[in-house]
N, C-alpha and C positions, 0 to 999 in steps of 0.2 A: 584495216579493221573490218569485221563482219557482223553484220546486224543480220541477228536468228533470233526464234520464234522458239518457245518451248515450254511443253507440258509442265506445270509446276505440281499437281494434282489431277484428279479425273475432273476434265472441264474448268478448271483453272489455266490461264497460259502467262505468259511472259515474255518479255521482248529484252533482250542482251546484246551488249557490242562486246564482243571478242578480237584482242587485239593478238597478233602476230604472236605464237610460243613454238618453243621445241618441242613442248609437250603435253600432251591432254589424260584429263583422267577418264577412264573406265568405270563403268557402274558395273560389276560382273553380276552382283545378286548376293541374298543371302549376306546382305551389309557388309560388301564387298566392295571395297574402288582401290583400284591401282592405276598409278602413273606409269602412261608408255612414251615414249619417242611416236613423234608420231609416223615415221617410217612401220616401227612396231605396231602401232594400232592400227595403220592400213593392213599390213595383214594379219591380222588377228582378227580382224572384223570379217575381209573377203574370207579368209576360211571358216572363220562361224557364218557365212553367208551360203558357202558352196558345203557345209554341211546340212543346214537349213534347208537347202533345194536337195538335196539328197535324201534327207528325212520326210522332204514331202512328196519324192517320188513313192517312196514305201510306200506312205499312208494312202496315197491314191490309189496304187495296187490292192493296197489291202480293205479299203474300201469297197473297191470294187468287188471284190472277193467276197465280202460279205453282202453286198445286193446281191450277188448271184446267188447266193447263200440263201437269203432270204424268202429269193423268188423262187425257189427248189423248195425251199419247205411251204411256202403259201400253194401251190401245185397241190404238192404231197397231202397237205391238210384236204383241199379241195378233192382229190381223188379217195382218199380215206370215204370221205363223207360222201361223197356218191356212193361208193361202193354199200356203206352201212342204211343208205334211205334203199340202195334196191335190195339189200339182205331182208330190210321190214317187209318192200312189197313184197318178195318171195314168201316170208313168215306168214302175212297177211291171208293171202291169196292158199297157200296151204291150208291153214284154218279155215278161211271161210268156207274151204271146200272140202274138209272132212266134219263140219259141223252141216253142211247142208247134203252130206251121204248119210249122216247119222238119223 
């Protein structure tokens, strides 16, 4: 027999003896539980595992793709707006200086 610990609710837990079976159920989601063997639910779990790490290679990728993302347009914004404060001092500096030929 095994004694385990497990979430009954958020912050709620539980403590269970689990005795020796052929087989355990699956919670899949979406009020879903199916009975496997448990040869069956060993793999089915590692390939929803080795899925899982696959999906979060992506996301790290693509993560990162978007801070670079981010920091190209934070730049971009920053160069913008230098360029438009030295457009004013040109505009500035023009006026002040055909108001002081006039």
């Amino acid at each position: 027999a095994l004694i385990a610990d497990f979430e009954v609710s958020e912050g709620i837990y539980s403590r269970a003896c689990i005795e020796d079976n052929d087989s355990v159920c699956l919670w899949l989601g979406a009020n879903v539980m199916l009975e496997y063997s448990c040869e069956e639910a060993t793999l089915l779990l590692k390939k929803n595992l080795e899925n899982a790490k696959a999906s979060l290679e992506v996301l790290i990728a693509d993560l990162q793709f978007l801070r670079d993302q981010v920091t190209v347009t934070q730049v971009t914004i920053a160069r913008v707006y230098n360029w438009d404060v030295h457009q004013r001092r040109i505009r500035q500096i023009a006026a002040s200086s055909t108001s002081k030929d006039s």
